[in-house]
VOPAGU-2260 file (C-alpha; in pm, 1 decimal, decimal comma):
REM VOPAGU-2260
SITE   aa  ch    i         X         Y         Z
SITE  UNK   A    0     819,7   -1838,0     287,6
SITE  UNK   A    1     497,5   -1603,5     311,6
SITE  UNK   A    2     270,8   -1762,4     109,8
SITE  UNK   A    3     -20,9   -1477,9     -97,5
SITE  UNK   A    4    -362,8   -1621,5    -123,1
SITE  UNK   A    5    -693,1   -1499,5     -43,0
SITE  UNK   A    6    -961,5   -1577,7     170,2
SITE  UNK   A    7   -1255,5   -1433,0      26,7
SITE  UNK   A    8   -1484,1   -1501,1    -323,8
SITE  UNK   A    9   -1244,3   -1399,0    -634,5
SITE  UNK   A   10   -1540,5   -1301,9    -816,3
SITE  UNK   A   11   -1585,8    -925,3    -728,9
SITE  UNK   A   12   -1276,1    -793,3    -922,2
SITE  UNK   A   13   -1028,9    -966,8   -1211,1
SITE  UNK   A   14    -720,7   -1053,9    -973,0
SITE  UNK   A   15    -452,4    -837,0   -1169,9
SITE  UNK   A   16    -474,7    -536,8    -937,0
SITE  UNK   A   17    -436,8    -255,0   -1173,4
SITE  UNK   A   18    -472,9      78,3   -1005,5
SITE  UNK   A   19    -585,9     389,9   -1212,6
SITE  UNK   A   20    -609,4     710,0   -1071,0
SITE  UNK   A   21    -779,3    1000,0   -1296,5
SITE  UNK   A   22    -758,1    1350,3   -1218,3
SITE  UNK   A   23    -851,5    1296,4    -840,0
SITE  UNK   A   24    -881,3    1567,9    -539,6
SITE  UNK   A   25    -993,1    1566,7    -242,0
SITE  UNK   A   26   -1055,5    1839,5      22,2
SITE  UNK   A   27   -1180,6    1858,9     344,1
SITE  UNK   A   28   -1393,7    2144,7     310,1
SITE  UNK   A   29   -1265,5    2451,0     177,3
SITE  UNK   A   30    -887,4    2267,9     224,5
SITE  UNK   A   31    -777,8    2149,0     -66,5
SITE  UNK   A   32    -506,5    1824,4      35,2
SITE  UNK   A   33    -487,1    1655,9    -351,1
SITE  UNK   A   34    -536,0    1819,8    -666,5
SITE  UNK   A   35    -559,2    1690,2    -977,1
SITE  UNK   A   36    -332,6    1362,8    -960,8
SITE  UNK   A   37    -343,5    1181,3   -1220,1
SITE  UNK   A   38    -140,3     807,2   -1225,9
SITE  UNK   A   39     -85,2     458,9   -1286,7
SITE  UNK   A   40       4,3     155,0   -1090,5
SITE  UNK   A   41      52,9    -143,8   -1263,7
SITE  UNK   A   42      54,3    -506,4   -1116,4
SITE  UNK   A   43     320,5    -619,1    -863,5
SITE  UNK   A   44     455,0    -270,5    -877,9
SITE  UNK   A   45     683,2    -137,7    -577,6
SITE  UNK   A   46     619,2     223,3    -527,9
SITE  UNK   A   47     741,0     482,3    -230,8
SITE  UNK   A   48     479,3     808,1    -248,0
SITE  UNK   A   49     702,2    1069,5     -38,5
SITE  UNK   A   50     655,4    1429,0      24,0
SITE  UNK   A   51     648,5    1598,8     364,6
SITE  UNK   A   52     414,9    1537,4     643,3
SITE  UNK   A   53      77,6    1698,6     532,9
SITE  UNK   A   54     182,4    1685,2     136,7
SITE  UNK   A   55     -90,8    1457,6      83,4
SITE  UNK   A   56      70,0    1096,6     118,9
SITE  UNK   A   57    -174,9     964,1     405,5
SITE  UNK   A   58    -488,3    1104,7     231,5
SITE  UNK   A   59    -368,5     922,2    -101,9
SITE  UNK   A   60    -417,2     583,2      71,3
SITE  UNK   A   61    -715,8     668,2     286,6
SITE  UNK   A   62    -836,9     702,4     -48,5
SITE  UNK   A   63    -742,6     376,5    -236,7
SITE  UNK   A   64    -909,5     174,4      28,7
SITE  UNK   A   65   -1194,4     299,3     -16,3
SITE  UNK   A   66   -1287,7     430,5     347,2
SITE  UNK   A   67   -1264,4     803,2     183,9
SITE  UNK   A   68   -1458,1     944,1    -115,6
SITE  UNK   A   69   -1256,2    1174,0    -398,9
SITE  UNK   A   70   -1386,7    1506,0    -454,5
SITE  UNK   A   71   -1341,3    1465,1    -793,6
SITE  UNK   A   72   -1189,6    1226,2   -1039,3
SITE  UNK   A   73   -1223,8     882,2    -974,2
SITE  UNK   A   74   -1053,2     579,7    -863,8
SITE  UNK   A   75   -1029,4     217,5   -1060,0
SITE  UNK   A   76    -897,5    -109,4    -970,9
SITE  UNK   A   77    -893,5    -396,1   -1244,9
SITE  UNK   A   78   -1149,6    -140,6   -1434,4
SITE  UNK   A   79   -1383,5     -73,1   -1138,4
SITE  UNK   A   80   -1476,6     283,9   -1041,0
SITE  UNK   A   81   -1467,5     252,1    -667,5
SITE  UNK   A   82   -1742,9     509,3    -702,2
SITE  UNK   A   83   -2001,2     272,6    -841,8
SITE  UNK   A   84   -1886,2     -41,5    -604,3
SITE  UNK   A   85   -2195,3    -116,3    -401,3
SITE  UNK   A   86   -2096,1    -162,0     -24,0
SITE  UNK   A   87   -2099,6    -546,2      31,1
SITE  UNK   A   88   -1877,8    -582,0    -263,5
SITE  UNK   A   89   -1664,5    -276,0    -129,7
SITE  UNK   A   90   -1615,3    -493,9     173,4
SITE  UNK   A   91   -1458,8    -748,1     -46,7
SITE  UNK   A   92   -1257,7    -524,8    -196,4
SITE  UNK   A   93   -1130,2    -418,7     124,6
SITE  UNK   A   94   -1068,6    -724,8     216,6
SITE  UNK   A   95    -771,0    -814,8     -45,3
SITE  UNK   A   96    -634,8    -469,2      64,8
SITE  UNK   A   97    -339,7    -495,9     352,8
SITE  UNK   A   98    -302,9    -189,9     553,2
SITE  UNK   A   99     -42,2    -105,5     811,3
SITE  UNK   A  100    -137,8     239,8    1009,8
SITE  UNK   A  101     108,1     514,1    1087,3
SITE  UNK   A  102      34,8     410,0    1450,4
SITE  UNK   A  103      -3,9      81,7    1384,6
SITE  UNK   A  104    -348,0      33,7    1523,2
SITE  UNK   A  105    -337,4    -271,1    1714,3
SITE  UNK   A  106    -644,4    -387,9    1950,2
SITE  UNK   A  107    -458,2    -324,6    2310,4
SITE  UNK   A  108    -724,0    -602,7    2431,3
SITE  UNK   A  109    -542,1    -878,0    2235,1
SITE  UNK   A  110    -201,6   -1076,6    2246,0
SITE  UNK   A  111     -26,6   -1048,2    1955,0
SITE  UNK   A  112    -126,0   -1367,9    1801,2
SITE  UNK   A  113    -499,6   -1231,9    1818,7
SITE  UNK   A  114    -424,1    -953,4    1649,7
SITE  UNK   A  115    -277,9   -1115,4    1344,2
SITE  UNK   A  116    -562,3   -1358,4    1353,0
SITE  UNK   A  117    -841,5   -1102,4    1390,3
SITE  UNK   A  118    -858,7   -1054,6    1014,5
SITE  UNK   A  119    -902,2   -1464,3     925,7
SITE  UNK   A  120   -1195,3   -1479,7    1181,4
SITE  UNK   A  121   -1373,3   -1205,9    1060,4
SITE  UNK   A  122   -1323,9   -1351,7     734,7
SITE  UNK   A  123   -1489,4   -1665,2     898,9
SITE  UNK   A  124   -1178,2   -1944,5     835,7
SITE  UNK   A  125   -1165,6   -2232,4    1015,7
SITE  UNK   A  126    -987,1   -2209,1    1349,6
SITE  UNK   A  127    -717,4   -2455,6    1246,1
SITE  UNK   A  128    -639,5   -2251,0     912,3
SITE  UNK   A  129    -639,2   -1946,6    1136,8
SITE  UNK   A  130    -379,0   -2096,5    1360,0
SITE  UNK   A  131    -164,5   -2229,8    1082,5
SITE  UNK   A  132    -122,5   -1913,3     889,7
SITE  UNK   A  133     -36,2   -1738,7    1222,3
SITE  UNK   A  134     194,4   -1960,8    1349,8
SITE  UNK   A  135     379,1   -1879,5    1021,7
SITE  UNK   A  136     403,3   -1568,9    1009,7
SITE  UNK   A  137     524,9   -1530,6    1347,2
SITE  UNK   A  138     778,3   -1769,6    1264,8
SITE  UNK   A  139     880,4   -1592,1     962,9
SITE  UNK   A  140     872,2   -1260,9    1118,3
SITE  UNK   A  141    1037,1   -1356,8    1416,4
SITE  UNK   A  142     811,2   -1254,9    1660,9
SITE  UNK   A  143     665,8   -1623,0    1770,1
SITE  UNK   A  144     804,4   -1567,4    2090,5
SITE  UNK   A  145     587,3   -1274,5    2172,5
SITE  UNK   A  146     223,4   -1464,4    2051,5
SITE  UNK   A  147      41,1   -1430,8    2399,3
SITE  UNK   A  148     233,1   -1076,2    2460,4
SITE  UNK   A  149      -6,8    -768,3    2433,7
SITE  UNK   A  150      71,3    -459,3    2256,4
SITE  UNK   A  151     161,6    -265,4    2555,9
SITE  UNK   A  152     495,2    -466,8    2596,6
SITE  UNK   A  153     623,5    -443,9    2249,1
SITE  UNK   A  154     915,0    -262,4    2116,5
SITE  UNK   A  155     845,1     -35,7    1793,2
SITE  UNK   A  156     994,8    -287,8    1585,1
SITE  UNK   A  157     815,4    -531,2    1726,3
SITE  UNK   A  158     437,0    -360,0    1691,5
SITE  UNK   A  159     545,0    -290,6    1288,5
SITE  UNK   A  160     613,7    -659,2    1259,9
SITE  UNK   A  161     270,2    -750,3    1423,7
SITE  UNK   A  162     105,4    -472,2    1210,9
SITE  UNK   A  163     288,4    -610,0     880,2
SITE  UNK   A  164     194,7    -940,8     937,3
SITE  UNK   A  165    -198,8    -874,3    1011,9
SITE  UNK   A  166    -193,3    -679,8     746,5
SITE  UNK   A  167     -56,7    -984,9     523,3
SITE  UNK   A  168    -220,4   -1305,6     668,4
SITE  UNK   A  169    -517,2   -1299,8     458,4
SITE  UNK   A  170    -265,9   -1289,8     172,7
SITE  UNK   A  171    -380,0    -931,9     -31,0
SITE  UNK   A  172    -304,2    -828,9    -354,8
SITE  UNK   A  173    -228,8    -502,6    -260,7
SITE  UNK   A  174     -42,3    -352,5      83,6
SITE  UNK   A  175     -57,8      -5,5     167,0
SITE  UNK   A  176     156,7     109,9     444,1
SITE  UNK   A  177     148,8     445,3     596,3
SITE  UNK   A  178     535,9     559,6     757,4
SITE  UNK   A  179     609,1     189,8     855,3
SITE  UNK   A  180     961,0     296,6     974,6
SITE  UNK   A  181     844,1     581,9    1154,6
SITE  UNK   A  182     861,9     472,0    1492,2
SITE  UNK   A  183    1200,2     243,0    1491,4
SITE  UNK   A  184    1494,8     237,3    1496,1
SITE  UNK   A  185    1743,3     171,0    1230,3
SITE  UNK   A  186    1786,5    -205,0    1280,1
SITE  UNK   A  187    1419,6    -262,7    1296,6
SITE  UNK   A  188    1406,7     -44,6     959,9
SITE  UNK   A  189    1612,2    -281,3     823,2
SITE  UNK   A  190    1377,6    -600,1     897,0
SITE  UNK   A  191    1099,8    -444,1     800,2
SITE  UNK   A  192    1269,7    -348,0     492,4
SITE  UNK   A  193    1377,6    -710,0     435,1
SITE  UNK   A  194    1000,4    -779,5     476,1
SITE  UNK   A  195     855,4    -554,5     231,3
SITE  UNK   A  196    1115,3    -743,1     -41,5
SITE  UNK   A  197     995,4   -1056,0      27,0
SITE  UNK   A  198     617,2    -949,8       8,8
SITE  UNK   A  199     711,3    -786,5    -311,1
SITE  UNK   A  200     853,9   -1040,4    -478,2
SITE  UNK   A  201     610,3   -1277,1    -428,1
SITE  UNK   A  202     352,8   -1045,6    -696,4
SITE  UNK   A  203     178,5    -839,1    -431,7
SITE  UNK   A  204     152,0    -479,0    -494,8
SITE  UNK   A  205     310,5    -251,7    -224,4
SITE  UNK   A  206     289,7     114,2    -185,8
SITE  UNK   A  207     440,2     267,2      96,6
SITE  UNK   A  208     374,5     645,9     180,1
SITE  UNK   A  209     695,5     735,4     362,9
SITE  UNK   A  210     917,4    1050,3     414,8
SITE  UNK   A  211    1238,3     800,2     461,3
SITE  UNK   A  212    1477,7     829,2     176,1
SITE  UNK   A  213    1706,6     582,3     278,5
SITE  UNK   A  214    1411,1     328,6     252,5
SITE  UNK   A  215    1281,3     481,5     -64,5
SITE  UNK   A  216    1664,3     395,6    -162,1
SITE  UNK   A  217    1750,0      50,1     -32,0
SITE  UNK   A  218    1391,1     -41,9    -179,3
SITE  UNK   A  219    1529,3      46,7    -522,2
SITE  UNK   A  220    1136,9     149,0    -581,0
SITE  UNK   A  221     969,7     351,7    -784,5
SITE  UNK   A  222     934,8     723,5    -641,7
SITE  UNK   A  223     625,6     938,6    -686,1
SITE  UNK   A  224     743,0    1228,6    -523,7
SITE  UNK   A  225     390,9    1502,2    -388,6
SITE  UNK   A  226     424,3    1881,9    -328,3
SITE  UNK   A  227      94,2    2041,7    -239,8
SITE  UNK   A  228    -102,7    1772,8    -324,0
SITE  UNK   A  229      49,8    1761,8    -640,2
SITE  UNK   A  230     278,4    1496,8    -816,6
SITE  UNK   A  231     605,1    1681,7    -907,6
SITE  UNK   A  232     802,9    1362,9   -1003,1
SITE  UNK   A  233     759,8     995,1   -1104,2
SITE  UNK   A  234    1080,2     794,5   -1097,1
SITE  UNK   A  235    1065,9     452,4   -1199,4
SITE  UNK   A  236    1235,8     168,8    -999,6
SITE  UNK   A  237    1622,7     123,0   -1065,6
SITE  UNK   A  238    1625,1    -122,7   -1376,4
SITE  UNK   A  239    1298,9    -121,4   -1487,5
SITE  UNK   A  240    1108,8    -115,9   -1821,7
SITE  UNK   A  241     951,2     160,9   -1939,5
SITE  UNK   A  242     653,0     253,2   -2172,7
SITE  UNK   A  243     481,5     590,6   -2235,9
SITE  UNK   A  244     211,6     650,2   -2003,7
SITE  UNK   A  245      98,9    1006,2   -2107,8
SITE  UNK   A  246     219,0    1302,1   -2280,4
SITE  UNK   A  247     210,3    1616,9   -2214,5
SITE  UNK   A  248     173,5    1819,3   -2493,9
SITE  UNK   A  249      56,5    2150,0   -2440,0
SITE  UNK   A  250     404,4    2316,3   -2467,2
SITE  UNK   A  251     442,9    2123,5   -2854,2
SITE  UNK   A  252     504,8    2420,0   -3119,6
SITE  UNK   A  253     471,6    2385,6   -3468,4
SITE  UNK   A  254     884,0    2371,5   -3529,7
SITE  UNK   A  255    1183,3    2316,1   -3289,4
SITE  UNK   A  256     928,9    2252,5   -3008,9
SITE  UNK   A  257     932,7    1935,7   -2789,1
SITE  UNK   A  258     706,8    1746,1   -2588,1
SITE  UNK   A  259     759,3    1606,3   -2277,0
SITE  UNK   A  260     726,7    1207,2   -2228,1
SITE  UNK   A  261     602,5    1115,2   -1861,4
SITE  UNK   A  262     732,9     694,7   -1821,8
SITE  UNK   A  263     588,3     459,0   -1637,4
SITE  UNK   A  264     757,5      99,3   -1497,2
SITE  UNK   A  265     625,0    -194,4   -1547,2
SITE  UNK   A  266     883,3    -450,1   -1494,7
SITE  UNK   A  267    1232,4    -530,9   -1394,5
């Protein structure tokens, strides 16, 4: 079983993982990619942002690790404006963030087992920690038998499982992953799948940008669905709880009018 822990100081941020976004865009220039998304992700949530390719979905979690600044709005976790984070303690922060790339991003120089471990060293753990946490995951993730193999020779499947699992063995609170099926084929869709369930339900936050509905589906996660850099539609996760997260009022008239209720989950 993958076990969630950290390996840096606790003491930059309260570790519940709340994520608030308020009223954020971002453009690159004159290109406006998100506008105006406002939004709520409690603790331990599973969510699936989809859209199509250049809706916005990337950009989203370029943003939420911090590596890219908002154009406007702003960004908390547990209560912190990632604006006013100074940049040691933004390295922190980064640090209990898990990220798998689109393209996966792996260092060509180093064997599989060196990529996974590259996070623990820079994080400065002892060498036999390092090799214990590794050894497990490749175990877990069935891909022990590749360990001194180097990107070059791995199957799709294969580089998402080396991806998920660096992005894991320093045990975040929260995973981003960018199109993690993207590049395999349906049987390899279906470990990684199993994967992201297992991460999940051991209380780590997982968002997943992806245009795959049949993930989005067999996840059972909640859907936040972008158009134009735009949130058209929040679905909460099949069986969830709901409470009100904000209401949209503007259309309210003084008789026979309605207002329209915009739900959040936060359990299940």
């Amino acid at each position: 079983m993958i076990e969630m822990q950290f390996c840096i100081p606790h003491s930059a941020f309260i570790l519940v993982s709340m994520i608030v976004l308020k009223g954020i865009s971002k453009s690159y220039g004159s290109t406006p990619v998100l506008r105006d998304v406002t939004l709520t992700i409690d603790p331990g949530e599973l969510v699936c942002i989809t859209g199509k390719s250049g809706a916005g979905k990337s950009t989203l979690l370029h943003l939420l690790t911090g590596a890219e600044a908002v154009t406007k709005g702003g960004i908390e976790v547990d209560g912190v404006d990632l604006r006013a984070v100074p940049g040691p303690v933004m390295q922190l922060y980064r640090r209990r963030i898990g990220i798998v790339f689109q393209d996966y991003r792996l260092i060509g120089r180093l064997t599989v087992s060196e990529n996974i471990a590259f996070p623990l060293q820079v994080c400065g753990l002892p060498d036999a920690e390092v090799d214990r946490r590794v050894g497990t995951l490749m175990k877990d993730l069935e891909i022990q038998r590749h360990a001194r193999s180097f990107p070059h020779a791995l199957s799709g499947g294969e580089k998402a499982r080396t991806a998920i699992a660096r992005a894991i063995v320093g045990k975040p609170m929260i995973l981003l992953c960018d199109e993690p099926t993207g590049n395999v084929d349906p049987e390899a869709s279906k470990n990684i799948l199993d994967i992201f369930k297992r991460i999940h339900a051991q209380g780590t936050t997982v968002i997943i940008a992806t245009h795959d509905a049949a993930l989005v589906t067999a996840l059972g996660a909640r859907r936040i669905h972008i158009e134009d850099g735009r949130i058209v539609s929040d679905t909460p996760r099949a069986g969830a709880h709901y409470r009100e997260h904000h209401v949209l009022d503007a259309e309210k008239l003084p008789a026979g009018g309605r207002k329209k209720v915009k739900v959040t989950a936060i359990g299940g």
